[in-house]
N, C-alpha and C positions, 0 to 999 in steps of 0.2 A: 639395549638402546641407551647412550649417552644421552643424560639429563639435558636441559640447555641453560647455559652461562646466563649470568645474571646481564651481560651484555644483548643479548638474543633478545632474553626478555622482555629490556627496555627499548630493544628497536622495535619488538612487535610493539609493544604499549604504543608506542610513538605512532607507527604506521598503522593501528588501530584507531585513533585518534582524528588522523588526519582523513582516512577512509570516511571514519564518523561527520564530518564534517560538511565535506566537500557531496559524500550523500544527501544530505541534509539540505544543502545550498542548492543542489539539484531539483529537491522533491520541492523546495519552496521555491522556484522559479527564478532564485538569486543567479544561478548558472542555467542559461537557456539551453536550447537543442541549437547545435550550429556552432556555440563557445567551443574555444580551444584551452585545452588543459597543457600549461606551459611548467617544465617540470621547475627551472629557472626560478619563474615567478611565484608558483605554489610553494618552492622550498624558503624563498623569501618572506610571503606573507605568512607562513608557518613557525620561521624560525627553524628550521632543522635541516639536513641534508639532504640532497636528490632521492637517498635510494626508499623512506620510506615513501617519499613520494612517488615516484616509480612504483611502491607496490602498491600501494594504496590506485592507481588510475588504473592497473592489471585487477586488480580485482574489482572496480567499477567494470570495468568491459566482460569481466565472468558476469556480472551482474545484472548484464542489460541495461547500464546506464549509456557508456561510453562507448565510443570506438574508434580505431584507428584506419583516418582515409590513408594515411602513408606509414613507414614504419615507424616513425616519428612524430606522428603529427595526432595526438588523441582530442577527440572534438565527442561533444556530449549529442548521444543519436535524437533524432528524430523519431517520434515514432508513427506508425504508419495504420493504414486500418487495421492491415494484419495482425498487428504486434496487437492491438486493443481486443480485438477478436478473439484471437489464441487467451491472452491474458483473462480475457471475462469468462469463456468457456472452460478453463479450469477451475474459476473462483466460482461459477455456477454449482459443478461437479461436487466440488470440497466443501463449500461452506454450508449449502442445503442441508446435505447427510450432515453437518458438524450441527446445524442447527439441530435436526430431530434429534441426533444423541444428548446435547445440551436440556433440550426440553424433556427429558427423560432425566438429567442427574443435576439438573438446579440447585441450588442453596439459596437458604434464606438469606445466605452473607454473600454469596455474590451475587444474588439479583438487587439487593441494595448496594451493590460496586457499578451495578450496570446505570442502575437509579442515579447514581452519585455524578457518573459519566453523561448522561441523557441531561441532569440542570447544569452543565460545565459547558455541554455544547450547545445549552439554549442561550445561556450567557452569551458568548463566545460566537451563536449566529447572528441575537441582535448587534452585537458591535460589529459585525463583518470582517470577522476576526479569522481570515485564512486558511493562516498555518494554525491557528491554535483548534481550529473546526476539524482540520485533518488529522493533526497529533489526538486529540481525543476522540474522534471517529473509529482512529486505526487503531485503540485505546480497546475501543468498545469491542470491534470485533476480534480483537483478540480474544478478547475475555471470554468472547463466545466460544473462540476454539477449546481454550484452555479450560470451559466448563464440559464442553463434550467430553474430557476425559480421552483423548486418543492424542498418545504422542506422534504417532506416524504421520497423522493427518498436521500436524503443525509441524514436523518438518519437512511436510511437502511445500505445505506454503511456505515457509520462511523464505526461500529463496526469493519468490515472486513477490513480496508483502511490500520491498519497496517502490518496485513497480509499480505495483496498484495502488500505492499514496501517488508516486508522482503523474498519474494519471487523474484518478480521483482531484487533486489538488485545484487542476485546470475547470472542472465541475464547478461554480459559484451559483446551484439555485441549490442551496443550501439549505431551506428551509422545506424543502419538499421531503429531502433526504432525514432532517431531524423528526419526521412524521412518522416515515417509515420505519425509522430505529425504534421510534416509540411503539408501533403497531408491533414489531419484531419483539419489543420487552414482552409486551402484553402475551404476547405467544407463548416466548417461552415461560412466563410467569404462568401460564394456564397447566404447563406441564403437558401437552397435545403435540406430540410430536410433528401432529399432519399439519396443525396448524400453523407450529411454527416453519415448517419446511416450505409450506406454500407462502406461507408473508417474507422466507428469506430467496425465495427462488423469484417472488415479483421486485423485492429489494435490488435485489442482482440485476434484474433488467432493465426495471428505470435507471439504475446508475452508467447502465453500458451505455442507453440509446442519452441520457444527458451529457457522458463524457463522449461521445461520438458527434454530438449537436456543438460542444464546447469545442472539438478539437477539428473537425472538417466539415461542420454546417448543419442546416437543415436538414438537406434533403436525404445527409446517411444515417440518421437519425430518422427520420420516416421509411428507411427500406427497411430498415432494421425492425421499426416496429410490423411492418408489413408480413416480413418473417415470423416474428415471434407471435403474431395472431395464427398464419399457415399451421405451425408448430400447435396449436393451443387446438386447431380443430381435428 
């Protein structure tokens, strides 16, 4: 298999870059659901040519960010109950088990990483600080992944991890969610598997039925918990 040219290189650099970005712009609400991704103008405000721009919006639509109502025409999706539903039911699945294996292979040096993350986002909720609430949320629960010790299980999520920020994002009771990351330290700081798995499996479902309450009201946010008690008896 021929190597790739130093030219290759710097077009991925490039179209990694600009990918990086325009995610980014996404998950912070700077580009809504409904905006059109104009290759023209993106190659303009970039400074560089169409095509990494071109790849970069193809892999936003791999991604679940974007799509295209015409062949031509990429608009940032909507997302729908569906999409919230599917999304949280996997992060249910995945992060629960990540928690108990976590709370089995702790470090003293990363539960003071999680510590360190938990006063960043108390900061950062009393200013009402957004994006920086979510970049360090999604901060946190990485670490959790990354302490359970399973690769597999983080590249399952990877894919979905920017979805559930730009979901998450839309969430602003922020200070309920900084409780429960703390109750979730505590957990896994106890080293209890059970108990972390049950403070990450009730984490999971406040977060669904507040980003459901954020994104289409009250009332799907109250079926939802309606369900989740059904489920509990």
């Amino acid at each position: 298999m021929c190597c790739m040219t130093t030219a290759e290189r710097s077009l991925g650099a490039v179209r990694e870059k600009v990918l990086a970005e325009l995610r980014q712009d996404i998950v912070a609400g700077r580009l809504r659901p409904g905006d059109r991704l104009v290759e023209r103008e993106l190659a303009e405000r970039f400074g560089v040519s169409r095509v990494p721009v071109r790849e970069a919006v193809r892999a936003l639509v791999a991604e679940g960010f974007v799509y295209f109502d015409t062949p031509r025409r990429a608009l940032v999706r909507r997302l729908d109950a569906t999409d919230v539903q599917e999304l949280f039911e996997l992060r249910e699945a995945l992060e629960v088990y990540a928690a108990g294996l976590a709370a089995q292979r702790a470090t003293p040096e990363v539960l003071a990483d999680l510590e360190e993350l938990l006063d960043r986002a108390a900061v950062a909720t009393e200013a009402g600080d957004a994006e920086t609430i979510t970049d360090v949320n999604t901060l946190f629960h990485d670490r959790i992944l990354a302490m359970a010790g399973n690769g597999l299980l983080i590249s399952v999520m990877e894919p979905v991890d920017g979805r559930l920020r730009w979901m998450t994002r839309r969430n602003e009771e922020w200070q309920t969610l900084l409780c429960e990351h703390r109750e979730l330290y505590e957990a896994l700081a106890s080293g209890d598997p059970e108990r972390a798995r049950g403070c990450a499996l009730a984490h999971v479902r406040t977060n669904y039925r507040l980003t459901l309450r954020q994104l289409f009201g009250e009332e799907a946010s109250a079926e939802t918990s309606s369900d989740a008690s059904t489920d509990a008896d």
